[in-house]
Every structure is written in C-alpha cells, then in structure tokens.
C-alpha positions as CSV (number, residue, x, y, z in Angstrom):
1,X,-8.4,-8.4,61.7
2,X,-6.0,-11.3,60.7
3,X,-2.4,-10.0,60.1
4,X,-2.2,-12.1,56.7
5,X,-5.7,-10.2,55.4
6,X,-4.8,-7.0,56.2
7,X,-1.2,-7.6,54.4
8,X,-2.6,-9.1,51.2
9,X,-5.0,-6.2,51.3
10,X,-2.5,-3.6,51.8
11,X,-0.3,-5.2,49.1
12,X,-3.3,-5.6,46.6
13,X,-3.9,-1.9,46.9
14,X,-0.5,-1.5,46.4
15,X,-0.5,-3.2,43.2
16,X,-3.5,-1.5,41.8
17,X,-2.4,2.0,42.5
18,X,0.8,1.5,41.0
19,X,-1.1,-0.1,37.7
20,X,-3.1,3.2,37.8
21,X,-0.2,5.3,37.7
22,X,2.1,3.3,35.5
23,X,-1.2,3.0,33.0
24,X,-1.1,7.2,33.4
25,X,2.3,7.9,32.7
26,X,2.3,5.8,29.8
27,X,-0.3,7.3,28.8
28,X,0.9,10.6,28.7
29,X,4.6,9.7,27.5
30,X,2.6,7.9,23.9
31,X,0.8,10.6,23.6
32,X,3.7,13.2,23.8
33,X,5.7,10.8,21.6
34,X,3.0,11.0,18.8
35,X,2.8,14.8,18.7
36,X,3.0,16.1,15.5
37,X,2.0,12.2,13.9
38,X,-0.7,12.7,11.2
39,X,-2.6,9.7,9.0
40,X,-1.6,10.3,5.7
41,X,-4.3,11.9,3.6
42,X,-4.5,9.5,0.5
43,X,-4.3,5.4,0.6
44,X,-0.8,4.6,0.7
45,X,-1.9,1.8,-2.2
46,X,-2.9,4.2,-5.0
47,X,0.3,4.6,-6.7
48,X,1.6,0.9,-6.7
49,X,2.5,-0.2,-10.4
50,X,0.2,-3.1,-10.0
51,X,-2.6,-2.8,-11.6
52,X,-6.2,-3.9,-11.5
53,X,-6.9,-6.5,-14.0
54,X,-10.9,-6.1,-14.3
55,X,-10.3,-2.1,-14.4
56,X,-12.3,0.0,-12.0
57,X,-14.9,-2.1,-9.5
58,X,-13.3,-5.1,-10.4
59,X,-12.9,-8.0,-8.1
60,X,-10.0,-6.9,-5.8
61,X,-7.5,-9.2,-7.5
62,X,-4.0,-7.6,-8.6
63,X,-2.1,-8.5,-11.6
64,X,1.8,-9.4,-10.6
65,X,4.5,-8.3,-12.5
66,X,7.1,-10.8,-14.0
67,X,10.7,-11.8,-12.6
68,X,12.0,-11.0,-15.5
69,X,10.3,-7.5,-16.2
70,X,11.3,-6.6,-12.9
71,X,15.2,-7.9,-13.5
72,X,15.3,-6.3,-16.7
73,X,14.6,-2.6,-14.9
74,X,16.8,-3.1,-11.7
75,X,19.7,-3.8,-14.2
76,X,18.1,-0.9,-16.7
77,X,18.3,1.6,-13.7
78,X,21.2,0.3,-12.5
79,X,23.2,1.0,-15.7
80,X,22.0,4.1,-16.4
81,X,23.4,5.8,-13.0
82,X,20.0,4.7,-11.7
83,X,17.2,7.5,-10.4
84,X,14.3,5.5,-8.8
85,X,11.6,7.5,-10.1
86,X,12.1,7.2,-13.2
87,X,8.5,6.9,-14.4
C-alpha cells in the first residue's frame, strides 16, 4: 500500500474517532448540566398586561400600551417607594 493512503487513512480514522468521543462527552456534560431543568407548566405569555383586542379566539393581534401610560406608572411606582407588583 502507498505510504500517503495509508497516512490519510490512519489520520481520517483519527479524526472520526475523536468526533465520536468529543460528540459523547458533550453529550453527557449537557445533559448533567440540565439536571434538575424543567419546562415551565403554564405559557410564559398568559399574564402579560397586553391584552387581546377581539377578546377570546380573536385574531392574534395585541393591543400596545401608550408611552405615556407606561411613563406615568414608572414615575407612579417610583414615587411611591415603588413594589413592582403592584397590581
């Protein structure tokens, strides 16, 4: 066999075992960093303050608050000491 086959052949193994086990140990080190991660049960969405204009079933388009409504609260909250969950 040709010296230069057998060394790109030797080297291409090379490379693919060491994919394999790289792929493997990260792998296993994701996994052991997402113990104990859990989806959360409800849609994170379902307490915004926007609301749906066309109530429930509508068509999926939000109604946006106003500059100044929003202003008007930060410097409300901010007054008062401020909690954030206020409502």
């Amino acid at each position: 066999m040709n010296p230069a086959v057998a060394f790109t052949l030797i080297l291409l193994s090379l490379m693919i075992g060491g994919g394999v086990v790289s792929a493997s140990w990260g792998y296993t080190l994701g996994s052991q960093a997402l113990t104990g991660v859990r989806q959360p049960e409800t849609r994170p969405t379902s307490g915004t303050p926007v609301t749906r204009e066309s109530g429930a079933g509508g068509d999926g388009t939000a109604a946006f608050l106003s500059e100044a409504d929003i202003l008007q609260e930060v410097k409300s909250r901010i007054q008062s000491g401020g909690s954030a969950s206020s409502n």
